[in-house]
C-alpha positions as CSV (number, residue, x, y, z in Angstrom):
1,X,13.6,-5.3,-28.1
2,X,12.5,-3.0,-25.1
3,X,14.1,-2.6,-22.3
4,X,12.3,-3.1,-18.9
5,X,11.0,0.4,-17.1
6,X,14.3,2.4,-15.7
7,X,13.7,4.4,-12.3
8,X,14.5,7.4,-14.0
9,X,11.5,6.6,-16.1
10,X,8.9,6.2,-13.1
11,X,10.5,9.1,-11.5
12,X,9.5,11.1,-14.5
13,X,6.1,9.7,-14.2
14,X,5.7,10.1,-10.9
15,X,6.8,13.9,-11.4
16,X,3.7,14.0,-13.9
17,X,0.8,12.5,-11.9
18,X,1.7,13.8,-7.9
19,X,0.4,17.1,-8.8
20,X,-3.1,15.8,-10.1
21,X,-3.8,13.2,-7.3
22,X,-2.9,15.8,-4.9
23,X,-5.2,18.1,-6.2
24,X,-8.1,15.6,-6.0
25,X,-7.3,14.4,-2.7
26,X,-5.4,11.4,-2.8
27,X,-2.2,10.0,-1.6
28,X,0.5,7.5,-4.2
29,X,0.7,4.3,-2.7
30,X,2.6,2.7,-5.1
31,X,3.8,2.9,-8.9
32,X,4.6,0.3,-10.8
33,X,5.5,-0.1,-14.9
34,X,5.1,-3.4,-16.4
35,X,5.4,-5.5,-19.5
36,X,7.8,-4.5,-22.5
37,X,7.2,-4.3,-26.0
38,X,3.4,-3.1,-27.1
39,X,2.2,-4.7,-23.4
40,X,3.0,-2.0,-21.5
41,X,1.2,-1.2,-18.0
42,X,1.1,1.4,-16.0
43,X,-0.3,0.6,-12.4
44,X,-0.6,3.3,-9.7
45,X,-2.3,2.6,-6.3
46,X,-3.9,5.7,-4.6
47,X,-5.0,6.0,-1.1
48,X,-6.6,8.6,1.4
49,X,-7.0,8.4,5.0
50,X,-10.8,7.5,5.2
51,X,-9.8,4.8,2.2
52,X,-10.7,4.2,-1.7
53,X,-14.0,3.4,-3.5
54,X,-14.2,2.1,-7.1
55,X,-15.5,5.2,-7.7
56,X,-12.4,6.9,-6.3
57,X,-10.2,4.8,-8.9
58,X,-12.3,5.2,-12.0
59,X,-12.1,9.5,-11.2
60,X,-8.3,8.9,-10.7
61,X,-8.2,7.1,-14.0
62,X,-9.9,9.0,-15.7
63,X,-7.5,12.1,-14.6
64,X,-4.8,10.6,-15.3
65,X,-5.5,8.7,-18.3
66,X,-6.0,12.6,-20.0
67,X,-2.9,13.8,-18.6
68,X,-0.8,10.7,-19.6
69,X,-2.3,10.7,-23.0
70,X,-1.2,14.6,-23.5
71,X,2.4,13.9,-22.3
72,X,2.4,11.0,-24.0
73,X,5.5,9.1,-21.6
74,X,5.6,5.7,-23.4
75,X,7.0,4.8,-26.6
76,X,4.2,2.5,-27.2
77,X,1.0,1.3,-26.4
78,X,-0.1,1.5,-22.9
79,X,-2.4,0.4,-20.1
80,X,-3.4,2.0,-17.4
81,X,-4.8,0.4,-14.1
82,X,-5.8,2.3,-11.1
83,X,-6.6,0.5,-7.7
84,X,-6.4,0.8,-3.7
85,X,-4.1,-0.6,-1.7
86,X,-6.7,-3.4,-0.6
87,X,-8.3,-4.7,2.3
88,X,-4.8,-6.5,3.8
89,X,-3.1,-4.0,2.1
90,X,1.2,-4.4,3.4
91,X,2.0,-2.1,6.7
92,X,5.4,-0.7,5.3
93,X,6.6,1.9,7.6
94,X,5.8,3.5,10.7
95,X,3.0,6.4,9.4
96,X,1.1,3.5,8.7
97,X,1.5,1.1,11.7
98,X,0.0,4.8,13.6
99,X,-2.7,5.4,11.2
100,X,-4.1,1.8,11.3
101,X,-3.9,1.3,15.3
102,X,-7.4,-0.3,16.4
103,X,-7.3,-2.2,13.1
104,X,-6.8,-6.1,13.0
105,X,-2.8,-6.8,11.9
106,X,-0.9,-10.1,10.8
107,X,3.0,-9.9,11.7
108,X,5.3,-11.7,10.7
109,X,8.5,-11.3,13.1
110,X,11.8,-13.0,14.2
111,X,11.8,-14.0,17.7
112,X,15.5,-15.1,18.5
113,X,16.7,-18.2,15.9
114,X,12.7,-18.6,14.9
115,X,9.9,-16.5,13.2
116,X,6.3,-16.1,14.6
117,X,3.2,-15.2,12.8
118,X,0.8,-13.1,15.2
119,X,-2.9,-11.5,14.0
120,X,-4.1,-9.5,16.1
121,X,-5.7,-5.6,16.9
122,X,-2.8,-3.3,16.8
123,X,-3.2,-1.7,20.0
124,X,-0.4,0.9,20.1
125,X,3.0,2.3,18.0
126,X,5.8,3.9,19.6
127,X,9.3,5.0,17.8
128,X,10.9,1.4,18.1
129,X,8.0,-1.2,18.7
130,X,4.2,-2.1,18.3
131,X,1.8,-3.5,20.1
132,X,-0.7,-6.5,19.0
133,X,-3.9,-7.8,21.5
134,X,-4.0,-11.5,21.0
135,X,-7.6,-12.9,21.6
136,X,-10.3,-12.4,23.1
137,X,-12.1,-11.8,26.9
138,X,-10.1,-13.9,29.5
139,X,-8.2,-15.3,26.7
140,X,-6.5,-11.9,25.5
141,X,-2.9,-11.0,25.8
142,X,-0.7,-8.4,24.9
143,X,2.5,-8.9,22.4
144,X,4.9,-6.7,22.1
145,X,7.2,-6.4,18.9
146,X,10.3,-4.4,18.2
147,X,9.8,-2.6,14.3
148,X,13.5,-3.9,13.9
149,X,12.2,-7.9,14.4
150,X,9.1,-7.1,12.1
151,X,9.8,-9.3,8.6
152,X,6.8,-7.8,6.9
153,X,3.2,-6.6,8.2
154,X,-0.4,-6.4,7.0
155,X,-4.1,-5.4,7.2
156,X,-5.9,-8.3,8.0
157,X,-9.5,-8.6,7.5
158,X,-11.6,-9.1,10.9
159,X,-14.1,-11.7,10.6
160,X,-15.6,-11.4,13.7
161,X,-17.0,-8.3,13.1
162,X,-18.9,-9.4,10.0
């Protein structure tokens, strides 16, 4: 039996691919090692600033799938699957609350004993706190939301503007 992926092991691999996506341009959003046994996949999330195209993923993959099958990490059979963060892709620290200001956000926060949801345009990032415009015309209002209260964050997609 296989044992599940060790950190040591995604280290390693992480080691082996950050020098190729930074050479073509592209940031690791997330690495992930799944399955055991033969069913083994690798899934690695890239992302730049002005965002991914399928065509971005399949020259990623293609990269990487040649370098991974020279250093040849896995004992075993593997897959590998290449994607972007997605449209309501997480908000997880706070380079990316700043980078995505003016973009719709959902929060989900604790407000005393309760939690709140709010979705609105993320209006502005300090050190300790962001900013969310709830609304629209004589309807709008401004929340603001202490990082520290924040349970988890996202993109959200803006149907209005479709």
């Amino acid at each position: 039996m296989v044992s599940a992926p060790t950190t040591s092991q995604l280290d390693r691999i992480r080691e082996l691919i950050m020098p190729t996506l930074t050479f073509l341009g592209y940031e690791l959003y997330d690495l992930t090692l799944a399955g055991s046994g033969g069913n083994t996949t690798l899934r690695v999330r890239i992302d730049r600033p002005d965002g991914v195209t399928l065509d971005d993923c399949e020259r990623v993959s293609k990269s990487l799938g040649a370098l991974l099958d020279q250093a040849d990490p896995f004992p075993t059979r593997y897959e590998l699957e290449v994607s972007s963060p997605g449209a309501e892709r997480p908000l997880r620290n706070l380079d990316e609350y700043r980078r995505f200001v003016g973009k719709r956000a959902n929060v989900r926060y604790r407000l005393g004993d309760s939690e709140q949801v709010a979705e609105g345009q993320l209006t502005a990032v300090s050190d300790d706190m962001i900013e969310l415009q709830l609304g629209e015309g004589k309807h709008r209002k401004t929340v603001a939301i202490p990082l520290a209260d924040i349970l988890s964050a996202r993109l959200a997609i803006d149907l209005s503007r479709h």
